[in-house]
C-alpha positions as CSV (number, residue, x, y, z in Angstrom):
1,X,0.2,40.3,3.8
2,X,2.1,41.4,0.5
3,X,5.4,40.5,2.6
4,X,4.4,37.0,3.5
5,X,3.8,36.2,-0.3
6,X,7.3,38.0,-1.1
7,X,9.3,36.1,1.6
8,X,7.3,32.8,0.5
9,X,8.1,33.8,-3.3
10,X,12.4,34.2,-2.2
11,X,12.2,30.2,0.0
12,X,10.7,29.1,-3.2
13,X,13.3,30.1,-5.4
14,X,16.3,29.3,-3.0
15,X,14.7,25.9,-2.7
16,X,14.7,25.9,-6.7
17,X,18.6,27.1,-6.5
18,X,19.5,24.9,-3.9
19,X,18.4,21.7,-5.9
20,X,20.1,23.0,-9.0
21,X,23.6,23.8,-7.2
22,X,23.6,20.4,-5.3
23,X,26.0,18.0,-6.0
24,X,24.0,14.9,-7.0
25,X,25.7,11.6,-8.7
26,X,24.7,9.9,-11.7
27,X,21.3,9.6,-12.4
28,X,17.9,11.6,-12.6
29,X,17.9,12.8,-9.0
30,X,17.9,16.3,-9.6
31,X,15.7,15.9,-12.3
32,X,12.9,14.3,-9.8
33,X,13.6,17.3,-7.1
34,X,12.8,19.5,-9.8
35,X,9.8,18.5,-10.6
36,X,8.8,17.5,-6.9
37,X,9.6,21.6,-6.1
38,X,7.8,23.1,-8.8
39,X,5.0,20.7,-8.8
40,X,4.0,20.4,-5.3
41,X,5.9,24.4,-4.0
42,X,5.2,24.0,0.1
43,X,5.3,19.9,0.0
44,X,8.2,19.8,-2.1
45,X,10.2,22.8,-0.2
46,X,9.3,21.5,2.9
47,X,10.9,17.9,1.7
48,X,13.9,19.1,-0.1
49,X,15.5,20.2,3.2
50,X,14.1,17.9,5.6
51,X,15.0,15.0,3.3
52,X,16.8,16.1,0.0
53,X,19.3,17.7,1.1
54,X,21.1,15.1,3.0
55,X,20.9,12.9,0.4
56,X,22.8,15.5,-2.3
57,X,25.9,15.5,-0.8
């Protein structure tokens, strides 16, 4: 069980590092993933790369 939380704990902070590397354009985009990723962890992962992600590039 202590492994589950541990490999939950490293997605979580790759999704955090993901946002932060991403190359956004002007505006608060980043900001908003942010937020969305620390406030909500599983939604907000779970978004980033099914939607986020696409729209970085």
């Amino acid at each position: 069980m202590f492994g589950l939380g541990i490999i939950g704990f490293l997605i979580y902070a790759y999704t955090i590092y993901d946002v932060l590397t991403s190359g956004f354009g002007p505006g608060n985009d980043k900001i908003v993933w942010i937020l969305v990723v620390i406030f909500l962890p599983l939604l907000g992962t779970l978004l980033w790369f099914l939607v986020g992600k696409r729209s970085a590039r």
